[in-house]
N, C-alpha and C positions, 0 to 999 in steps of 0.2 A: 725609240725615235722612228717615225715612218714617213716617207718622201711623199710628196704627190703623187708622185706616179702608183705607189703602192695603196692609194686607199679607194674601198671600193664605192663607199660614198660620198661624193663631194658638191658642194655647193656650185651654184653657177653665179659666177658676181661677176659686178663691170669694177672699173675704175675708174675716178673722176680725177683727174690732176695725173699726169706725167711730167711733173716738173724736176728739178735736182732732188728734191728730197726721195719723191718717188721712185726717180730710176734706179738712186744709189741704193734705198733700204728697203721698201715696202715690198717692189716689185722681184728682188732677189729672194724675199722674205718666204712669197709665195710656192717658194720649190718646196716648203717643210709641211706643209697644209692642204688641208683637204678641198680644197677647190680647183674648178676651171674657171681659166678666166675668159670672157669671153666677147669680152667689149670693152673697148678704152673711148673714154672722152675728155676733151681738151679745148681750149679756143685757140690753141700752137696747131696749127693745120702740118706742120712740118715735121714736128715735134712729136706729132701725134704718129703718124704713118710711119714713120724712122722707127718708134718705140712698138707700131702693130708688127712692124716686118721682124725686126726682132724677137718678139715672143710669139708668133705666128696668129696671131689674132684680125680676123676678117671685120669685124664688126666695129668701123669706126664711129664717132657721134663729135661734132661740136658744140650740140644742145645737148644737156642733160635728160629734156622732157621727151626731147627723140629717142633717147638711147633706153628709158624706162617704156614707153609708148610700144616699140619694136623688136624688144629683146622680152626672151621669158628670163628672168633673173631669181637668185632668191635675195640676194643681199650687193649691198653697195661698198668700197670700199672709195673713202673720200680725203684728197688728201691736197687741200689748195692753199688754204688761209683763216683764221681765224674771223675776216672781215666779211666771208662766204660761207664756211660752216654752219650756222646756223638756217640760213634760207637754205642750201642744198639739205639738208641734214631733214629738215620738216618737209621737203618737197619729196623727198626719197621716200621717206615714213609715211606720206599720204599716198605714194604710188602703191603702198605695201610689201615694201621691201625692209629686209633689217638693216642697220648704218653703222659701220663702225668710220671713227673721225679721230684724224690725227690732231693730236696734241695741237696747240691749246683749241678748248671746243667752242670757242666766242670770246668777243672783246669784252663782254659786262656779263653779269653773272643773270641778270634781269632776260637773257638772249636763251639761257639754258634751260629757264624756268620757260619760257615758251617751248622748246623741244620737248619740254616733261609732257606738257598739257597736249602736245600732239602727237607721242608715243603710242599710243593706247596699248597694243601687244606686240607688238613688234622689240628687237631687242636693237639697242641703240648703247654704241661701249664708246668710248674717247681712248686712246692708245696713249697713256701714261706708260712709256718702256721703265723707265726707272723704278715704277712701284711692282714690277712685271717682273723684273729681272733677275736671273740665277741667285745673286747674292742678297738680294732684300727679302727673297722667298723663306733663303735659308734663315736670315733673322727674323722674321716671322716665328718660324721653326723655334730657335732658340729662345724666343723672349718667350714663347707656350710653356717651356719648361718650369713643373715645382720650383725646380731651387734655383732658376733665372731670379725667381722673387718678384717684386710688385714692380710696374716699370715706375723709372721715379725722372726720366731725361734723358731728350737727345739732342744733340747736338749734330748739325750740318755746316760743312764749310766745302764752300762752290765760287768760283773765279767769274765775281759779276758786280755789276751795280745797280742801284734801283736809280730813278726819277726824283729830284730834292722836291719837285712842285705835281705831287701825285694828283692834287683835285685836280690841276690842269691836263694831265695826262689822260684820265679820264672823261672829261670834258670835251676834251678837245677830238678823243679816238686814235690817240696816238696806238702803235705797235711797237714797242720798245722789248727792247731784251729780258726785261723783268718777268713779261707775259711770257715771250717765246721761249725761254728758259729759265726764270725762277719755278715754274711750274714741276720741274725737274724733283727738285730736293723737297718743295712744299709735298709734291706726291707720295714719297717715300715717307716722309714726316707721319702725314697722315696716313697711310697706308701700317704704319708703325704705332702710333699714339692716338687712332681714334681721332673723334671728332674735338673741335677745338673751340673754347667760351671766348677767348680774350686774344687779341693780336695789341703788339706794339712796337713801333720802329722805330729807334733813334739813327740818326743818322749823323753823318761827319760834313765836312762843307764840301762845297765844288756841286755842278747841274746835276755830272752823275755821280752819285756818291758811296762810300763804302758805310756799312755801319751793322745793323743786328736787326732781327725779327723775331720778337718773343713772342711765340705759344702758351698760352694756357691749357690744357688739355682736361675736359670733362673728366677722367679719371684721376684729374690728381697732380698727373706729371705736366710737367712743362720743356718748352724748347726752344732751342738757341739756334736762329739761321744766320749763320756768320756769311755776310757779303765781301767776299776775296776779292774785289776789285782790285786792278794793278798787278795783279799775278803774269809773269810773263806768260806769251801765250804757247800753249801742251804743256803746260808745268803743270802733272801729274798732282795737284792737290785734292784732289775732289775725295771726302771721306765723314761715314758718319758713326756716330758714338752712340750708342744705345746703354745708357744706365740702368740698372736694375737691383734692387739693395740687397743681391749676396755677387751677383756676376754684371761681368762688361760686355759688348759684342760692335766690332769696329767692322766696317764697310773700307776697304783701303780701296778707290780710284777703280771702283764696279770688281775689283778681278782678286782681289781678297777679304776671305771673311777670319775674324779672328776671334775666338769666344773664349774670353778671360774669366778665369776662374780662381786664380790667387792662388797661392800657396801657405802650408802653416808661417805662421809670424810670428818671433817675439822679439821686443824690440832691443831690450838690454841681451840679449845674448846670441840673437840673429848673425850667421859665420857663413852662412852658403845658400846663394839663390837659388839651387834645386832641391828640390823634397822627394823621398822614394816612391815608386812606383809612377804610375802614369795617373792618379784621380785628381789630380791639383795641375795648376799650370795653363799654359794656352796651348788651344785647341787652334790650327789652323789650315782651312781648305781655299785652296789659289789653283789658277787655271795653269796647265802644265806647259807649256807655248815650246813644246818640242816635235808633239805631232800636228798632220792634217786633218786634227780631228775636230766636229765642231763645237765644244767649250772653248777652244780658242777664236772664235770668230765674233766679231761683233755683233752680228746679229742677233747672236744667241744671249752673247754676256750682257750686250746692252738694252737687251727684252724687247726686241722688234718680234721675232718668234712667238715667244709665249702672250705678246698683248694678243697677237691675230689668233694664237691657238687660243686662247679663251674666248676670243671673240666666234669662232665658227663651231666651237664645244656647246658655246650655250644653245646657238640656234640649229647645231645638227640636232642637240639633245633636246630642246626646246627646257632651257632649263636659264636661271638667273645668272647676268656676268657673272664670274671670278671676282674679275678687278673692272672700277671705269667705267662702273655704268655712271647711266648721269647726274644719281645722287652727289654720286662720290664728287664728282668734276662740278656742279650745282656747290658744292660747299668749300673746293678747292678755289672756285672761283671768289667765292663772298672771302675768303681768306687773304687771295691777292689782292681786292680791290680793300680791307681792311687796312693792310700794309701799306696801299700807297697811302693812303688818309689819314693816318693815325698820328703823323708829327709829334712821338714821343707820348702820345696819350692814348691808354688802352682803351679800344675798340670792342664793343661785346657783339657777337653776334648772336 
């Protein structure tokens, strides 16, 4: 782990957005990376200058076009809306600058296919923390493994609802929670299972509703997005299942990973649920929340950290995202908007 302060080479980026999201995560974010920052912009004139005097930053802008026009920059750090990302995002990339965009990267998926077309070399990443994060990495890790076996299902369960009248939703431009956070577990999903042929959503009754979103997965596998709608609210359920036909591997609520492996079995004569030695059994690694160390901090477990270090690793290194570039989000997106449309009837993309 290396602080800002410790690294000898670092970017020069602005920010665009100092809103709640921004103050509470991005901009904290930036103590573990290699940049200075060196310009904030905002149309919060208050909001703005409150937030330079705080992290000592002279360089304020209200315009975007100013702030690229009068700063040498090498990358942009963008973080407003879904209903702005795209035009800032293509206006940043013509200045020549790289863009990394917080989550969700546009309202329609037709929005990202325009940012592809005005990429040209520049590296442009979408901050999916979820597919980023400590625990999804490690299943990565795990599902690589020989005798993990062929993945064959995952299963996600997440405290939400979707839209009953999705053509309208997209229709209309609605920003619904679906967007601002179904994106969450669809990320990890794919991030997990590859790209996806088939979406289909049954849904229950009521505007917003609870229900399922089946994955088909190019490889084979398929996937169960359980909408937990009605969960009280921080009721700790968020968790996902990773099947593979010898081993399990569970996601517990971002802060445990548990990679099940079974033990010998027979069934007429089965007396004791542990077997000798340590090769059988669950494996499990969870954050220790006894020091001030940072595995226990959100930012880390929740993959704010690691999206922005992948983000400034590709263009220190001038090498391809990690995770998030705009394929990924390009097909995350035709994914969501499958789901709202699909009223029970598989979807091919």
């Amino acid at each position: 782990m290396t602080y800002q302060r410790d690294y000898d080479g670092k970017l020069r980026v602005g920010l665009v957005g100092v809103g709640s999201h921004a103050y509470r995560n991005i901009l904290p974010a930036l103590h573990y990376l290699p940049v200075t920052l060196v310009a904030l912009c905002d149309q919060n004139e208050a909001a703005l200058q409150r937030t330079a005097r705080e992290y000592g930053v002279e360089a304020t802008f209200t315009q975007t076009t100013r702030m690229y026009a009068e700063m040498e920059l090498d990358a942009v750090l963008i973080c407003v809306g879904p209903q702005q990302h795209p035009r800032l995002a293509i206006e940043a990339m013509q200045a020549g600058l790289h863009v990394w965009l917080e989550k969700p990267p546009a309202m329609r998926a037709a929005e990202v296919e325009a940012m592809i077309a005005e990429r040209g070399d520049r590296i442009c990443m979408v901050g999916f923390k979820k597919a980023a994060m400590p625990a999804a990495r490690k299943a990565q890790e795990l599902l690589s493994l020989p005798e993990f076996g062929a993945l064959r299902s995952i299963l996600a369960v997440y405290p939400m609802t979707m839209p009953a009248d999705g053509v309208e939703t997209l229709d209309s431009g609605k920003f619904t929670n679906w967007l601002a956070n179904g994106c969450h577990p669809l990320s990890i999903m794919l991030a997990l299972g590859g790209r996806v042929e088939h979406v289909t959503t049954l849904l229950g009754p009521g505007v917003e509703a609870v229900g399922t979103v089946q994955l088909q997965f190019a490889n084979g596998a398929v996937g169960v997005f359980y909408l937990a709608g009605g969960t009280p609210q921080g009721c700790p359920i968020e968790r996902y299942d990773i099947f593979g036909t010898n081993h399990v591997i569970s996601i517990e609520n971002t802060a445990r990973v548990v990679y099940h492996r079974g033990i010998p079995f027979h069934y007429n004569t089965q007396r004791d649920f542990t077997a000798p030695g340590t090769d059988s059994g669950s494996v499990v690694w969870e954050t220790s929340n006894m020091l001030a160390t940072l595995e226990n901090k959100a930012l880390f477990m929740q993959g704010f950290v690691d999206e922005l270090q992948d983000f400034c690793g590709a263009v220190l290194d001038d090498q391809p995202a990690r995770s998030g570039d705009l394929e990924f989000a390009l097909h995350l997106m035709r994914v969501y908007e499958a789901a709202l449309v699909s009223r029970g009837q598989a979807v091919t993309l």
